[in-house]
C-alpha positions as CSV (number, residue, x, y, z in Angstrom):
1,X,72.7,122.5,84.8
2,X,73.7,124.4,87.7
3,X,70.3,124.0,89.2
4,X,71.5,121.5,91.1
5,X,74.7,123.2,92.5
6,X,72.8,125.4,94.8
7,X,70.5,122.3,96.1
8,X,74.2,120.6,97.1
9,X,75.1,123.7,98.3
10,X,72.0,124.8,100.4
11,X,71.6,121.0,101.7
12,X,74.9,120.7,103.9
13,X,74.5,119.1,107.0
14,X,78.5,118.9,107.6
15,X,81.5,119.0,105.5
16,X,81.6,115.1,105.0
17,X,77.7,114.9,104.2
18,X,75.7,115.3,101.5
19,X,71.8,115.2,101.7
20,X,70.2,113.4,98.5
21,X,66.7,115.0,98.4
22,X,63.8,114.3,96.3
23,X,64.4,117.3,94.0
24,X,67.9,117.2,93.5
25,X,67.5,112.9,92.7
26,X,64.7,114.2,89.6
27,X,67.3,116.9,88.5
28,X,70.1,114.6,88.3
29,X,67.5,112.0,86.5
30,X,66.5,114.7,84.0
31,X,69.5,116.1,83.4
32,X,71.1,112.5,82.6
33,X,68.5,111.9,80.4
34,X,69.3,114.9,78.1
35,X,72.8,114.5,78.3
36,X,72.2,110.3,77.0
37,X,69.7,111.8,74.4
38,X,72.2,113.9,72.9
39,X,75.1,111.7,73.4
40,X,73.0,108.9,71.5
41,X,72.8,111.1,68.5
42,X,76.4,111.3,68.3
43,X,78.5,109.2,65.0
44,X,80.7,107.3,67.7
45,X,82.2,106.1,70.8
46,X,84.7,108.6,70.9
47,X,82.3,111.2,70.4
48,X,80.2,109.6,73.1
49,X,82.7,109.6,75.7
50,X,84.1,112.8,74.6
51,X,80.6,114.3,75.4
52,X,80.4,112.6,78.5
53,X,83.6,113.5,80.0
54,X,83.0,117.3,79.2
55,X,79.7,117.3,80.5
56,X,81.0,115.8,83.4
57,X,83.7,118.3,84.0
58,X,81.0,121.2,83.4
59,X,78.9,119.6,86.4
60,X,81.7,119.2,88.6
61,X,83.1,123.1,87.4
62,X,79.3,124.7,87.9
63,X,79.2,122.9,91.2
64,X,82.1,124.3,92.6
65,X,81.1,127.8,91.4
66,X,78.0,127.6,93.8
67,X,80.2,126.8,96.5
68,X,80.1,122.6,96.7
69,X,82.8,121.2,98.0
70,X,85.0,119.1,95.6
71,X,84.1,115.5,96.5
72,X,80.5,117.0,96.7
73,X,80.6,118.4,93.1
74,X,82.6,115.5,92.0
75,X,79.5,113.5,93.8
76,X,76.8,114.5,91.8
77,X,78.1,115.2,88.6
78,X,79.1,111.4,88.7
79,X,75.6,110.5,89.5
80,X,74.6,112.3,86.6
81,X,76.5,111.3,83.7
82,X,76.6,107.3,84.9
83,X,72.9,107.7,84.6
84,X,73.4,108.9,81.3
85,X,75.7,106.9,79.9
86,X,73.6,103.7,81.5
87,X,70.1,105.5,79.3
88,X,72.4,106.6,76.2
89,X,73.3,102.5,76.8
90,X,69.9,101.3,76.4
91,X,69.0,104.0,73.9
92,X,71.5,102.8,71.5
93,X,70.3,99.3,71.9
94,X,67.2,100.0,71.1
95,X,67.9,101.9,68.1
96,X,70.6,98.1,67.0
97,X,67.2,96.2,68.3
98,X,68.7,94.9,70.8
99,X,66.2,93.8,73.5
100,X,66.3,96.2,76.9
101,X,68.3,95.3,79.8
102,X,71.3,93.6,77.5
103,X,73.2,95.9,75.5
C-alpha cells in the first residue's frame, strides 16, 4: 500500500496542496476495495472497525515514511478506508440481501 505514498509525495505543488491524479484516484479505489473485501469477511463490527482503523493508521504511517506531509498522509489514507468501509457497506448488504444503495 505504499504505492501511493510516493505519488503524494512526487505530486506537490506547495505545502498546502495536494494534486489528486488519475493514478493515485485508481490506487486509492483498489486498495479500498481489498481492504472492504477483507473486512467483509470478518465475524463482526468490532472486528470491522478494528481492521479499518489499523489499516488506516498503516496508510497514514507508510505515507509519512515516503516523505508526505501529515495532513497529506492523513488525506489519503482517509480517502481510502471511507471507500472501503462505504464497499465493505454494500458488500455486507448484499450478502443480508439487502437491495444496493440501502444498507
Amino acid at each position: 500500500m505504499t504505492a501511493v505514498l510516493t505519488i503524494v509525495s512526487e505530486r506537490r505543488v506547495h505545502s498546502n496542496a495536494l494534486i489528486v491524479t488519475e493514478d493515485l484516484t485508481n490506487k486509492v479505489v483498489a486498495w479500498a476495495i481489498e481492504i472492504a473485501s477483507y473486512a467483509a469477511q470478518l465475524p463482526s463490527k468490532q472486528a470491522r472497525d478494528d481492521y479499518l482503523r489499523e489499516r488506516r493508521r498503516e496508510l497514514v504511517t507508510g505515507a509519512q515514511a515516503e516523505d508526505a506531509t501529515p495532513r497529506d498522509a492523513a488525506i489519503v489514507a482517509d480517502a481510502c478506508v471511507d471507500a472501503a468501509r462505504r464497499i465493505m457497506t454494500e458488500l455486507l448488504a448484499l450478502r443480508a440481501g439487502a437491495p444496493q444503495g440501502h444498507a
